[in-house]
N, C-alpha and C positions, 0 to 999 in steps of 0.2 A: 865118343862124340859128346860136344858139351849139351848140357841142360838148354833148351832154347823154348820156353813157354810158348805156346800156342797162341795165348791174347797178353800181349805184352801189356797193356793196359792192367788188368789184374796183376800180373805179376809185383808192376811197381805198386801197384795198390796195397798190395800185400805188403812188398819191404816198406812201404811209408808208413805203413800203421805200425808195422814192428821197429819200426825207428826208435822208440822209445817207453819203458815200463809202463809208462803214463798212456802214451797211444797204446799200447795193445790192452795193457788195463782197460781202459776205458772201452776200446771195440769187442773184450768178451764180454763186458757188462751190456752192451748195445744188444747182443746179439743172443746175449741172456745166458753162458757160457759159465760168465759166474756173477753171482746174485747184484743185484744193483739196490735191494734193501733186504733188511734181514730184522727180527726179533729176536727178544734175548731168550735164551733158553731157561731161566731162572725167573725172571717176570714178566716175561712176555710182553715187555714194551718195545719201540721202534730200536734198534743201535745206528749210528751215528760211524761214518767211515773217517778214520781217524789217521792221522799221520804214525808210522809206527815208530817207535823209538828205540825198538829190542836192537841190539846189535845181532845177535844169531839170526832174524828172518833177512830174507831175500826181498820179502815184498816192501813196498814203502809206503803201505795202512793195513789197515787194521781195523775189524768191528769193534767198538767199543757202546757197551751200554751207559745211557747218560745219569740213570736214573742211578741211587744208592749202592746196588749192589756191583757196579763196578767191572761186571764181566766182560771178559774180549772174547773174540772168536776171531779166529785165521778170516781173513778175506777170501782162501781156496777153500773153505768147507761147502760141503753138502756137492762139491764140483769135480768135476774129472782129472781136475788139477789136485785133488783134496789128495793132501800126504806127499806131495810130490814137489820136490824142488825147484824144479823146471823152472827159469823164468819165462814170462809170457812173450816175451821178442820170439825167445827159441820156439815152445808151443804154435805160435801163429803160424812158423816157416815150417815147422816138422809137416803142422794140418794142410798149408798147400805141396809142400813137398811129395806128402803121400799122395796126393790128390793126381799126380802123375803115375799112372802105374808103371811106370817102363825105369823110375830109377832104382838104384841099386840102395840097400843102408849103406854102404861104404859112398855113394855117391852124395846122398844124403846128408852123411857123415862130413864128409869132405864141404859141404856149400852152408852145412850152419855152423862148425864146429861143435855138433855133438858128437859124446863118444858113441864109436859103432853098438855096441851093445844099449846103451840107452835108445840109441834111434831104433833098435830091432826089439826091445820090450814095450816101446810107446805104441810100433809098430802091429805088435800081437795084445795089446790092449783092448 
């Protein structure tokens, strides 16, 4: 039987914040998920959320301190995202996903495209 949300209202609420890096970005900083200001860990000034340039990250900023010493820090640090590749469209759907207890990881699997095993360790997380 397919997935049929309960309060369809949420549910599109959910896919429209996940519509984009940018909206779900911006809804786990709302929501405090992941930090919306940070200090450097080196001089403990404010950092400054930065467009990222690295080709290897997934995300599209970056902490950057403004002051001398120059340090970044991941935008997933200190966060349940931290170390973790996921991007945050997936993260949002996995969190109302689970929030159904009756689907399956393979069901799961099937409506974000994550692999079955990623959805079953996010899962026992």
């Amino acid at each position: 039987m397919p997935f049929q949300p309960a309060r369809l209202g949420l549910h599109f609420e959910i896919v429209t914040m996940a519509a984009s890096e940018d909206s779900s970005r911006s809804f786990l900083m709302t929501k405090q998920i992941l930090k919306s200001s940070q200090n450097c860990g080196t001089c403990n000034n404010p950092m400054v959320l930065s467009p990222c340039t690295a080709t290897k990250s997934a995300d599209l900023y970056i902490w950057k301190c403004g002051r001398p010493c120059k340090k970044t820090k991941s935008i997933r640090s200190g966060s349940v995202l931290g170390g973790s590749n996921l991007p945050f469209q997936h993260f949002l759907l996995l969190i109302y996903y689970f929030s159904s207890k009756s689907l399956t990881n393979v069901e799961i699997s099937a409506y974000t495209g994550i692999s079955e095993k990623s959805v079953g360790e996010w899962r026992s997380s």
